[in-house]
C-alpha positions in Angstrom: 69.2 106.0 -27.3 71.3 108.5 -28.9 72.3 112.1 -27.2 71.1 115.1 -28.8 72.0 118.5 -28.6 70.0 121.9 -28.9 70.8 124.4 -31.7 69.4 127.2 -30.8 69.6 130.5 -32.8 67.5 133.2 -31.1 66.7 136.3 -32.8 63.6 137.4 -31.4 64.6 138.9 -28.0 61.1 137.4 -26.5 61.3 136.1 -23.2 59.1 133.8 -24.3 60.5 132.0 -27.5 60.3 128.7 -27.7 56.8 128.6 -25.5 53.2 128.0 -26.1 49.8 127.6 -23.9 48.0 124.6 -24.8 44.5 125.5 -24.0 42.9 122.1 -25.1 39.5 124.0 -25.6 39.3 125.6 -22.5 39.8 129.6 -21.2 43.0 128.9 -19.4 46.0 126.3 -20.5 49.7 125.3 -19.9 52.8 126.5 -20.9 54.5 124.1 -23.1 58.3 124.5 -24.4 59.1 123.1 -28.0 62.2 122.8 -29.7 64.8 120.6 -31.5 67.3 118.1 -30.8 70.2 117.3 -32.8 71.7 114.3 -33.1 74.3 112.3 -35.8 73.3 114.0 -38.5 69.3 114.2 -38.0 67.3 115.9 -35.8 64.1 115.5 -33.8 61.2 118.0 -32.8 60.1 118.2 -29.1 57.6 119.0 -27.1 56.9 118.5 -23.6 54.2 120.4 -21.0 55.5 122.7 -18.2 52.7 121.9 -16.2 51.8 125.7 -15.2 49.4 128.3 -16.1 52.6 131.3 -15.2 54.3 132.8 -17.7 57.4 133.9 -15.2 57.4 129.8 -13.9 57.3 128.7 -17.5 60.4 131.0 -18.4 62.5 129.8 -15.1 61.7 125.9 -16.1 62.6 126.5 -20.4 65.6 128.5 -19.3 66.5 125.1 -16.7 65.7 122.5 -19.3 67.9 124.3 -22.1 70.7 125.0 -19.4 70.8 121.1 -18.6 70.5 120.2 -22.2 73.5 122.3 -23.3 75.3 120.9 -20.2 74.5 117.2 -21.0 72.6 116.7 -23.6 69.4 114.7 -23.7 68.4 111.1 -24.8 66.3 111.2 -28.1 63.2 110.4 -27.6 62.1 107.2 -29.9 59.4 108.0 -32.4 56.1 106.9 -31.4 54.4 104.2 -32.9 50.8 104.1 -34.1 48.9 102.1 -31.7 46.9 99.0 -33.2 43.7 101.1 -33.3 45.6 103.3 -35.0 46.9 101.3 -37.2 43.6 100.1 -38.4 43.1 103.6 -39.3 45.6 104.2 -41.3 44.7 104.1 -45.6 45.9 101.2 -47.7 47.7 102.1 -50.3 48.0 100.3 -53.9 50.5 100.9 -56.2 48.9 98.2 -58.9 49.3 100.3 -62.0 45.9 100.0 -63.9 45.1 98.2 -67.0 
């Protein structure tokens, strides 16, 4: 897996850019960080849970993740693939031109 680096161009002087609560429907969620990864050329979007419902926690693990990546980099993720059920989902399309 390739290495990808983090671009990061920070304007917003919020201490808590780059982070989102994922309530899934319910009163009280987890933090989530997202951001971006480049690598040769392309790039590829993350996301990935914190695991905790505190703002200050959530700040102390982004600021730890984005420290390591800038250190070392991180392996790109491979793009998930639909499952079969998925699959069967998914539309057919036809490019048959009509008569």
């Amino acid at each position: 897996m390739p290495r990808g680096f983090l671009s990061l161009r920070i304007t917003n002087s919020s201490p808590t850019h780059h982070l989102y609560v994922n309530t899934g429907g319910r009163a009280d969620g987890n933090y989530w960080v997202a951001y971006t990864l480049h690598f040769g050329g392309r790039k590829r979007r993350v996301r990935r849970s914190l695991g905790t419902k505190s703002v200050e926690e959530a700040i102390r693990q982004r600021d730890e993740l984005f420290a390591r990546i800038e250190r070392d980099g991180e392996e790109v993720p491979e793009r998930r693939s639909a499952s079969p059920e998925e699959e069967e989902m998914l539309p057919l399309l036809s490019y048959a031109t009509p008569v």
